[in-house]
VMD Tcl script that draws the C-alpha trace (Angstrom):
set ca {
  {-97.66 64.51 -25.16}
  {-101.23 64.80 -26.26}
  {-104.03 62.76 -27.18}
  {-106.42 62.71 -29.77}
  {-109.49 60.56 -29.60}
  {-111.73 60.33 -32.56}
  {-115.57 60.11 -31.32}
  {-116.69 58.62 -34.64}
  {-114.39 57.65 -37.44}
  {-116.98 58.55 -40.50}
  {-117.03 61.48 -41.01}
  {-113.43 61.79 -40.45}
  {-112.46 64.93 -39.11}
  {-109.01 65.95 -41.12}
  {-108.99 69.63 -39.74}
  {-109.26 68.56 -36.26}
  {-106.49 66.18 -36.75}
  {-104.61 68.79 -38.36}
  {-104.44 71.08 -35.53}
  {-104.63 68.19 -32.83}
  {-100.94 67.78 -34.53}
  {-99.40 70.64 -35.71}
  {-97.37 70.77 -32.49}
  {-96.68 67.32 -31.97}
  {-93.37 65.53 -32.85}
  {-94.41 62.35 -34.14}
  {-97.95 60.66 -34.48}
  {-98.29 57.20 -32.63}
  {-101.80 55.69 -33.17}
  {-103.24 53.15 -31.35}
  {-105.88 50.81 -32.56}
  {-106.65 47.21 -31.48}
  {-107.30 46.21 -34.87}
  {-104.78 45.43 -38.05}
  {-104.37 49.60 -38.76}
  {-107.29 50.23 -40.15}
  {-106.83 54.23 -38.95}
  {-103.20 54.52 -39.34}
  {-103.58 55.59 -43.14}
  {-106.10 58.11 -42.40}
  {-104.03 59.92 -39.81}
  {-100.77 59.34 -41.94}
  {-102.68 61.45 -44.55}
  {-104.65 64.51 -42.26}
  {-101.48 64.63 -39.79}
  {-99.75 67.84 -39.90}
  {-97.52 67.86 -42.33}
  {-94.36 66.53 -41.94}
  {-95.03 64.94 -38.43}
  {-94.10 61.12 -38.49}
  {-96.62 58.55 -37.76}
  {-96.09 54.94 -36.52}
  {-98.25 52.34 -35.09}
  {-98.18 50.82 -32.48}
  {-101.68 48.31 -31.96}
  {-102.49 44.87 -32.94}
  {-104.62 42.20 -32.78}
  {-103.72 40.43 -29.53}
  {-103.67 36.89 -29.95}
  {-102.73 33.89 -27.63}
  {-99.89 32.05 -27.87}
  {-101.26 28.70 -29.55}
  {-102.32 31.33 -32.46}
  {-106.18 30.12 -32.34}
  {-107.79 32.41 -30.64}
  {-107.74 36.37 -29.63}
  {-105.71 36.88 -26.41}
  {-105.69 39.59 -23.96}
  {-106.26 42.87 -24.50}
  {-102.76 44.79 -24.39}
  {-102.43 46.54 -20.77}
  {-101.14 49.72 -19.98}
  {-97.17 48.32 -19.44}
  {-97.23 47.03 -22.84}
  {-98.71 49.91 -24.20}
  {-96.09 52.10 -23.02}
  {-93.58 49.76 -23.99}
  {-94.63 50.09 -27.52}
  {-94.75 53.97 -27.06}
  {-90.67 53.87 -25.85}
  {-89.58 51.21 -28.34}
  {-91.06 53.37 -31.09}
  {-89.02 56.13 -30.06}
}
mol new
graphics top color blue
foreach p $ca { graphics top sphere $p radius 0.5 }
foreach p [lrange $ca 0 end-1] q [lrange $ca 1 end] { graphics top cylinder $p $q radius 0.2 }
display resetview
């Protein structure tokens, strides 16, 4: 398991990416936002390597308002129900 952190998304870095993955089984990215990132690293991934996502927009339950930011626990939930 690895990480790969973009410091700023423009100029997107598509080499680093490359390497970041070329070991890596599958892809998982994480963004609190709709996905805005998840095409970008399906593209510049290593080839071949599956990506999935697994952020959101956390909102509360009466669907007004943003909720709380997803914790660690639910993070890794996402990570083991994407497996």
């Amino acid at each position: 398991m690895g990480w790969f952190r973009p410091v700023t998304l423009w100029p997107f870095r598509p080499r680093r990416l490359a390497r970041a993955t070329a070991k890596a089984q599958r892809v998982l990215v994480f963004e609190l936002n709709a996905g805005q990132l998840v095409d970008d690293v399906r593209m510049h991934a290593a080839a071949g390597r599956p990506c999935g996502f697994i952020g959101g927009v956390s909102i509360s339950e009466s669907g007004l308002a943003y909720g709380a930011l997803m914790d660690a626990p639910e993070i890794r939930r996402r990570i083991l129900d994407d497996h």
